[in-house]
C-alpha positions in Angstrom: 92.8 -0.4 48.2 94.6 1.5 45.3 94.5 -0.4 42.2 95.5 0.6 38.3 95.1 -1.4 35.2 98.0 -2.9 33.5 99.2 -4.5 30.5 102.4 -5.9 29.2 103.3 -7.6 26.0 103.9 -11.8 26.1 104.4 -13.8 22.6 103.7 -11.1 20.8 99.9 -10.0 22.2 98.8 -7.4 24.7 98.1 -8.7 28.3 96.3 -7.3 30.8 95.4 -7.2 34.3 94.6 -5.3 37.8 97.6 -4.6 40.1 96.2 -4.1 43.8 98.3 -2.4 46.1 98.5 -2.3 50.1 98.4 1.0 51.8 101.5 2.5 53.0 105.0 2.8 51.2 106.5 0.5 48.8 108.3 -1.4 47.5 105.9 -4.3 48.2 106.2 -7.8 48.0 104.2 -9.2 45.4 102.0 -12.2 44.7 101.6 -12.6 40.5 98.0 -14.6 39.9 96.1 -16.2 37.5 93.1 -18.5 36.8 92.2 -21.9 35.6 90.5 -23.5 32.4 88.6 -20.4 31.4 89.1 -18.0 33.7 89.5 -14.2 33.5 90.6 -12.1 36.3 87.5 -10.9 37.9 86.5 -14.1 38.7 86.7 -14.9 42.3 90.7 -14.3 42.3 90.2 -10.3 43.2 88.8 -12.1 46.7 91.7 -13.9 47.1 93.8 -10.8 46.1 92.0 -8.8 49.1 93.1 -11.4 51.6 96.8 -11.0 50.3 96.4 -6.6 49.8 95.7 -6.7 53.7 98.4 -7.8 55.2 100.6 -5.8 53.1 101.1 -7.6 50.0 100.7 -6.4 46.3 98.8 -8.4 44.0 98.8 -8.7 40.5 96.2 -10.6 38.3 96.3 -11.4 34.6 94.1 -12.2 31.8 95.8 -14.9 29.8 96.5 -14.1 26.1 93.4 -14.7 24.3 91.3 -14.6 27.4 89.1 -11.9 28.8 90.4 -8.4 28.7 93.7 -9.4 26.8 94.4 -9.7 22.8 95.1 -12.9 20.9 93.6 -15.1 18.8 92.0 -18.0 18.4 89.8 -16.6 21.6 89.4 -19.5 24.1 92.7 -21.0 22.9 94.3 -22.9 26.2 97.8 -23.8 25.6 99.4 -24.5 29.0 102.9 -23.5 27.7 102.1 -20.1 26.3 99.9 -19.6 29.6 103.0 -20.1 31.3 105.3 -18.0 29.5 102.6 -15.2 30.2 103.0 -16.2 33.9 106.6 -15.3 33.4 106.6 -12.3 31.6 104.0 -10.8 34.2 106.7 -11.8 36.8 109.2 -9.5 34.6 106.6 -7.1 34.3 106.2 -7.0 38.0 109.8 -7.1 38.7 110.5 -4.0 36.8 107.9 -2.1 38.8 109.1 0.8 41.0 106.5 0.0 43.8 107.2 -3.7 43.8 109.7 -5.6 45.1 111.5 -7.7 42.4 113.4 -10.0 45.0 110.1 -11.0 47.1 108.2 -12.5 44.4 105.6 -15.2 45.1 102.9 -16.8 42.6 99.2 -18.4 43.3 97.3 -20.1 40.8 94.4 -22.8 41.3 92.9 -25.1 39.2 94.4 -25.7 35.5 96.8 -22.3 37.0 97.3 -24.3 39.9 99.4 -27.1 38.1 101.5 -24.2 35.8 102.7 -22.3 39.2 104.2 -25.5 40.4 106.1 -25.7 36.8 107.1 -21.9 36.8 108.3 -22.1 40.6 110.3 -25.2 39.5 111.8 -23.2 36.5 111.7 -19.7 37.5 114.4 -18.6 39.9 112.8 -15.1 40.5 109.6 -16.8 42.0 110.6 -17.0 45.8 107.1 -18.7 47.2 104.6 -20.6 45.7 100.7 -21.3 46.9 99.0 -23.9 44.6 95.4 -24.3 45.0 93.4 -27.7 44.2 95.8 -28.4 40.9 95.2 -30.1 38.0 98.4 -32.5 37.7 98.1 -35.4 34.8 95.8 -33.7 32.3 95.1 -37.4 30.7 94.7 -38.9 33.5 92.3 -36.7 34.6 90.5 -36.6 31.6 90.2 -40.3 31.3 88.8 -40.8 34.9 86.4 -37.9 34.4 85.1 -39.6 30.9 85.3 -42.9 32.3 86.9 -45.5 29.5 84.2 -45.7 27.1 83.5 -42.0 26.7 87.6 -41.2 26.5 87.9 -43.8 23.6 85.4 -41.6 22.0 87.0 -38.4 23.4 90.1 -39.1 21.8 88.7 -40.1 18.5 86.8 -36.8 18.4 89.9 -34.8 19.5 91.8 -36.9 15.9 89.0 -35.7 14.0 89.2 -32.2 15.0 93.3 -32.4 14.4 92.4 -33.8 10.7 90.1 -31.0 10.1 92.0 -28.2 11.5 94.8 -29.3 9.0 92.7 -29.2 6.5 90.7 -26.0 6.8 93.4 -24.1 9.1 90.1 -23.6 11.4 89.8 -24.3 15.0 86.9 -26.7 16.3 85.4 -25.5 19.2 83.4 -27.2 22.6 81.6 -26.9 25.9 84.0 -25.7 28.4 81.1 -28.0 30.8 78.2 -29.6 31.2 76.8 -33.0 30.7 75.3 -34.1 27.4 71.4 -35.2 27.9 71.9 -37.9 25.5 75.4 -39.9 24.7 76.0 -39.1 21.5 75.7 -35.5 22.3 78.8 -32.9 21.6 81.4 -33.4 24.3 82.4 -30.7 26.8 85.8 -30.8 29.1 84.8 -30.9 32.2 81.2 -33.0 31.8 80.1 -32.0 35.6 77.1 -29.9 35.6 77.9 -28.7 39.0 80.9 -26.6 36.9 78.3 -25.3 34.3 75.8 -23.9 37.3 78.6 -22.1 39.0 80.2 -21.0 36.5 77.1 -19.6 34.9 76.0 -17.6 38.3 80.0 -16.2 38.0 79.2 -15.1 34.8 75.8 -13.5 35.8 77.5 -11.7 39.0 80.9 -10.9 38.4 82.8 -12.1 35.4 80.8 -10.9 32.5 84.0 -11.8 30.1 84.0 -15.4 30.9 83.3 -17.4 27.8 82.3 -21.1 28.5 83.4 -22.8 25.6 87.3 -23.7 24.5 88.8 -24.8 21.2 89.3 -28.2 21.0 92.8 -28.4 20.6 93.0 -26.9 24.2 91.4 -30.4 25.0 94.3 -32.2 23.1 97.0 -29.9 25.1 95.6 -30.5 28.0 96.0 -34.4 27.6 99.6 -33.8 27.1 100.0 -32.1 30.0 101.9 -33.2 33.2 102.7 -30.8 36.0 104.1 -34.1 38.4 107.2 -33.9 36.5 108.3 -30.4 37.8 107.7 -31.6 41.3 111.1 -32.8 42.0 112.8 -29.5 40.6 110.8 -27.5 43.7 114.2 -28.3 45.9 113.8 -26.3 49.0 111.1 -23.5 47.4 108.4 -23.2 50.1 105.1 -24.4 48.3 101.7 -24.6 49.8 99.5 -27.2 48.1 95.7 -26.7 49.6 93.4 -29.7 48.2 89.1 -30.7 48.6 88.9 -33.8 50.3 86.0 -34.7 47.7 88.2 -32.7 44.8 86.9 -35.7 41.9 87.6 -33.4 39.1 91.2 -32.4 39.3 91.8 -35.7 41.7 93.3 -34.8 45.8 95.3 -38.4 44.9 97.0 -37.1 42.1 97.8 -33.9 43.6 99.2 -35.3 47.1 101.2 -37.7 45.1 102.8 -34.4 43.4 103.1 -33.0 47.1 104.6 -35.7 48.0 107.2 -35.4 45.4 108.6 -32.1 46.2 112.5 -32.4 47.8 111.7 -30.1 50.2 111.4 -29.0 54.0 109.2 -26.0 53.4 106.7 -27.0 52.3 103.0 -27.8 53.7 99.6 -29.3 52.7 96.7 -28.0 53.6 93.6 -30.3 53.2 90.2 -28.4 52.9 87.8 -30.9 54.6 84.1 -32.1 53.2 85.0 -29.8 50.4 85.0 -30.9 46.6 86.4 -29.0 44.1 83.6 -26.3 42.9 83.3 -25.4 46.8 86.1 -23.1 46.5 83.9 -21.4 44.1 80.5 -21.8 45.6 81.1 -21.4 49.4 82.6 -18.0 50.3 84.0 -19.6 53.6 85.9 -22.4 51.9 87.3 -19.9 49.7 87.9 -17.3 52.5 89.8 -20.2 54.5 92.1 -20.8 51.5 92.7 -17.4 50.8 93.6 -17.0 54.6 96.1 -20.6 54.4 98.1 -18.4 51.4 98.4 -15.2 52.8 100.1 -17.1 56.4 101.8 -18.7 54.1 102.9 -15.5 51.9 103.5 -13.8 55.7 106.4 -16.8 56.6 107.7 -17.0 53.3 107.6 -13.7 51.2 107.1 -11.2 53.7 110.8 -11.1 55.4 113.3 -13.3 53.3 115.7 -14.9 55.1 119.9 -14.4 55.0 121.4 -17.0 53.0 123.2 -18.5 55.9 119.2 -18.9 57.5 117.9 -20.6 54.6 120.5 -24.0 54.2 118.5 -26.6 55.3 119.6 -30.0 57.4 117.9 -33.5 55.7 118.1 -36.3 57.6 
């Protein structure tokens, strides 16, 4: 499939991605992507992006600033707003493309990504479908039943002595993306599953050389004040997908069917991956090759052929 590197400029930095095109004559609808806590583009997205490029969709995937092939510094900073506004200027970046369509514009994300595409669909009126892929909805919530009470006492005391030093020295702290320590007192890491360290390690070995598994700690601080549930209700009649693992423990299926659930809409529809936990869409080609085939029907209904405006009011009992 034709493909071309691209770049485009979001709070000041360079961005850049891959935009995958579908054989034929454009202008193409287009579905804007990006990846979780960590991520860069090459990592199993461009498999998703294949499912989409084949039934006639463009796809475009981005390095967040400071990630991967993009500028910025501190490297391995994760601010959720900033990787949102790059979310949106891709979106302008693809809208002003010749070959795209700028009125069929839909967004995937998973993961961390997966809880910022239900944000920008709620605030971004160019974004016309939205697939959302095992999300991460109350960042302290999350992180708390991941730690489990003792450890997040100590989690957040560590995260006040990283702020104290960082205002001090001007220097950002830095930890494990993953992993769990081999003794308790050890250094903390985000995500302490060592499932996430294995797979993300053999990613790293086979296709994302750029993938750095380590994060500043403030990340860990943004991500505690992180809360994609609020947006939910702002989704009025935007057709959303929400796909979540069954055994999903690390980004919590409750959490994220409660923020289903809160969407004040008629399209919408949940797709529920089953006996699969959340590092099986990373692991298992087939679980991944399912969910990739759940967005692009869903992409097909909702991007492919918009309706007129007198199709799309909607009756609520």
């Amino acid at each position: 499939m034709p493909s071309r590197e691209i770049e485009f400029v979001s709070g000041g930095e360079t961005v850049r991605g891959d935009l995958l095109l579908p054989e034929g004559e454009g202008p193409f609808p287009v579905v804007v992507m990006a990846g979780g806590w960590c991520y860069v583009k090459e990592l199993r997205q461009p498999q998703y992006a294949a499912d989409f490029v084949r039934r006639g969709f463009a796809a475009l995937i981005f390095d967040y600033r400071r990630m991967g092939a993009s500028e910025g510094q501190p490297r391995q900073h994760i601010d959720p707003w900033d990787q949102i506004e790059d979310y949106k200027n891709a979106i302008t970046f693809a809208a002003g493309q010749p070959e795209l369509d700028a009125d069929r514009i839909g967004i995937w994300g998973i993961s961390y990504s997966g809880g910022h595409v239900l944000i920008v669909g709620a605030i971004d009126p160019r974004v016309k479908c939205v697939v959302s892929n095992v999300p991460v909805i109350d960042g302290y919530q999350t992180m708390w039943r991941m730690h489990g009470t003792d450890r997040f006492r100590k989690l957040k005391a560590f995260v006040a002595e990283d702020r104290a030093k960082r205002t001090e020295t001007g220097e950002h702290g830095y930890m494990a993306m993953s992993g769990v320590p081999t003794n308790p007192d050890d250094a903390f890491s985000v995500w302490p599953d060592n499932d996430v360290l294995a797979v993300f390690n053999e990613l790293k070995a086979t296709q994302a050389p750029r993938h750095e598994h380590r994060n500043t700690v403030e990340s860990l601080e943004l991500l505690m004040e992180y809360n994609a549930a609020t947006f939910a209700p702002r989704l009025l009649d935007k057709p959303v997908m929400m796909i979540v693992a069954d055994q999903d423990d690390i980004t919590m299926w409750d959490q994220e069917i409660a923020a289903f659930k809160a969407i004040p809409s008629s399209k919408k529809e949940l797709v529920v991956l089953p006996a699969t936990d959340h590092m099986t869409l990373y692991s298992n080609v087939t679980a991944l090759d399912y969910a990739a085939k759940a967005a692009g029907s869903w992409f097909d209904r909702h991007l492919k052929e918009l309706p007129t405006v007198a199709n799309q009011i909607v009756k609520y009992a």
